[in-house]
BALUMDREN-399135 format. One record per residue (C-alpha): x, z negated, y; residue in three letters. Coordinates in steps of 0.05 Angstrom, whole numbers, padded with zeros to 5 digits, always signed. Example, Ala and Ser with C-alpha at 12.3 -4.5 7.8 and 13.67 -1.06 7.14 Angstrom:
REM BALUMDREN-399135
+00246-00156-00090ALA/+00273-00143-00021SER/
//
This chain:
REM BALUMDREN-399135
+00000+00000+00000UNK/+00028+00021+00066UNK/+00030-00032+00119UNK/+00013-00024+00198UNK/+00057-00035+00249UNK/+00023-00056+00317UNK/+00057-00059+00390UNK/+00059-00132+00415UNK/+00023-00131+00487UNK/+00065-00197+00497UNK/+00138-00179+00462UNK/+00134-00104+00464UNK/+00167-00100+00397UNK/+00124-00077+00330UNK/+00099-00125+00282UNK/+00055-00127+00218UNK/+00016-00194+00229UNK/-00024-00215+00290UNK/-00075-00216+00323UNK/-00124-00172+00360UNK/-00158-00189+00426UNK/-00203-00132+00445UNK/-00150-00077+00454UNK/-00087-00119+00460UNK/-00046-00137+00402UNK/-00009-00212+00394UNK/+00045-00219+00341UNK/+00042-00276+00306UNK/+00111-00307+00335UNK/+00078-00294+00399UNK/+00021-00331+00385UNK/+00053-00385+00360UNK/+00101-00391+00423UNK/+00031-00375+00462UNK/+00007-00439+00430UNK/+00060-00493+00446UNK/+00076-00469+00509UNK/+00063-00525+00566UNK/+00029-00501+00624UNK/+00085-00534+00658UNK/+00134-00486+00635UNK/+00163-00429+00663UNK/+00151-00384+00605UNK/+00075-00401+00606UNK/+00070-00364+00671UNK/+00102-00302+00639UNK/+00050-00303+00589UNK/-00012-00313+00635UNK/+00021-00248+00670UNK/+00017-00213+00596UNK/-00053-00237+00587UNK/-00081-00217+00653UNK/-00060-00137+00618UNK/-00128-00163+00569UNK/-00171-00173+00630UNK/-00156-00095+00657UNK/-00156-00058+00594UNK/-00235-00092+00575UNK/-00257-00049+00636UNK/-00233+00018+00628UNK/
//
């Protein structure tokens, strides 16, 4: 059985497992760091920046 590769809209690299939100794909590693991230942190910024890509792409 041949696997599928999806783009991470949060790494940019292409992964087998994840998850799908509407259009945009999350790798699980992604997720995970998603997850545990603090608010607090700088990286959780970087990821609300990703996100808000989910927001645009459910109205086109």
């Amino acid at each position: 059985m041949m696997s599928k590769h999806c783009l991470c809209g949060i790494c940019d690299q292409e992964k087998q497992e994840g998850i799908h939100l509407y259009r945009l794909f999350i790798c699980k590693q992604c997720e995970q760091k998603i997850i545990q991230t603090e608010p607090k942190e700088v990286q959780y910024h970087y990821f609300v920046k990703k996100l808000r890509n989910l927001n645009q792409m459910t109205f086109h």
